[in-house]
Phi, psi and omega in degrees: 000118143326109187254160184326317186258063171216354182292302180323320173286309170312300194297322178310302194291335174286330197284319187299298191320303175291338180260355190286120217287148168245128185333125163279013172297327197214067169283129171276327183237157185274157190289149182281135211259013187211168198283337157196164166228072201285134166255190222243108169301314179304312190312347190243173189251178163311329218232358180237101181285336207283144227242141176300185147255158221266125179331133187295342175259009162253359141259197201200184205267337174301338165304333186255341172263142186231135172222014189267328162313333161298330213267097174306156185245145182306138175248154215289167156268345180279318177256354166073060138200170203224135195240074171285117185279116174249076189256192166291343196263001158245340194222042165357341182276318226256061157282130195064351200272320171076044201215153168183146184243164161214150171253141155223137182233181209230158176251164165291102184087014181310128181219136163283112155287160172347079183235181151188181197248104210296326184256001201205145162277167198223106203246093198240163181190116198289138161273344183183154190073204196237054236227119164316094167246163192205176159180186191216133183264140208279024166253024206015082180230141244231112164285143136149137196252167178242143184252164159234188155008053188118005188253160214220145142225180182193137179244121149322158168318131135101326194264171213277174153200171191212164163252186131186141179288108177269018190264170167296346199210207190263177185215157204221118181243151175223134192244150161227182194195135204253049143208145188281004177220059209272010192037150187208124189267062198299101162333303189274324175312272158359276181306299193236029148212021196290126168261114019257209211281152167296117187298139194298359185250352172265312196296296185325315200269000186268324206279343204066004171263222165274158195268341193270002171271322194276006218227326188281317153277336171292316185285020179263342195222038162256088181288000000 
């Protein structure tokens, strides 16, 4: 649980996060070509982010503030961890800045699985517990440390990586991400909850296994 004297460090650790430089060779989102774009949320469908900006006289100052990072987000039952997302789509100021935040907490024994992010490199720094982050390069080749309290990591653009808490109790991260919109390309999910389903004869011929293997894990991930 965030405490009174732990704000001061949180707020230091956030400001490090957001200023700490990422190459703009390899910048996720283009620089904004105007002093701000708050986006117009109504304006866009699911499927379309990039998003317009909302008339310089409908906006306000509250467009610029976030409180859902205080706030833990429910955790799954299945991997025991919870993501409050500080994105364009919850947080509407950061549209074009090409910037993002996320809090995640861990359960005992809790895992962000194999994922990654198509659009952002990933900057993180555990606040509390014990936590494994790892990843792999697409030549597989497999990084990875276990941090505490106050530990710093970074995931390259694009490559899978995973957290999991290896601690006694529960565990706490604040992630940052050099696009206001980085997406995460959840490995299993992907694989065995993909709508509609991925065919039981390409996962058999990728995994080597049996369709009564593949069939055992998909019914794990019909929520």
């Amino acid at each position: 649980m965030i405490t009174s004297s732990s704000f001061p460090f949180l707020c230091l650790t956030i400001s490090v996060l957001f200023l700490l430089p990422l190459p703009s060779s390899y910048s996720a989102d283009p620089d904004p070509l105007q002093d701000l774009c708050v986006a117009d949320l109504s304006a866009s469908t699911p499927a379309d982010y990039n998003f317009p900006c909302k008339p310089i006289s409908e906006i306000t100052s509250d467009d610029f503030f976030f409180d859902g990072l205080t706030k833990p987000g429910n955790k799954t039952k299945v991997f025991g961890v919870s993501v409050s997302a500080g994105n364009v789509l919850t947080f509407p100021g950061l549209n074009t800045l090409g910037i993002s935040l996320n809090r995640v907490g861990f359960a005992p024994r809790g895992i962000v699985p194999p994922h990654s992010h198509p659009r952002a490199s990933e900057v993180g720094v555990v606040m509390e517990g014990k936590i494994l982050t790892g990843f792999v390069t697409t030549k597989n080749v497999f990084y990875s440390k276990v941090l505490t309290a106050g530990e710093v990591f970074v995931i390259p653009r694009g490559l899978v990586h995973f957290q999991l808490n290896v601690g006694e109790g529960e565990a706490l991260e604040f992630t940052a991400f050099n696009s206001h919109l980085p997406g995460s390309a959840a490995v299993p999910l992907n694989l065995f909850s993909a709508t509609p389903s991925i065919s039981d004869h390409v996962l058999t011929k990728t995994f080597l296994v049996g369709e009564d293997i593949i069939d055992n894990i998909r019914s794990k991930f019909r929520f």
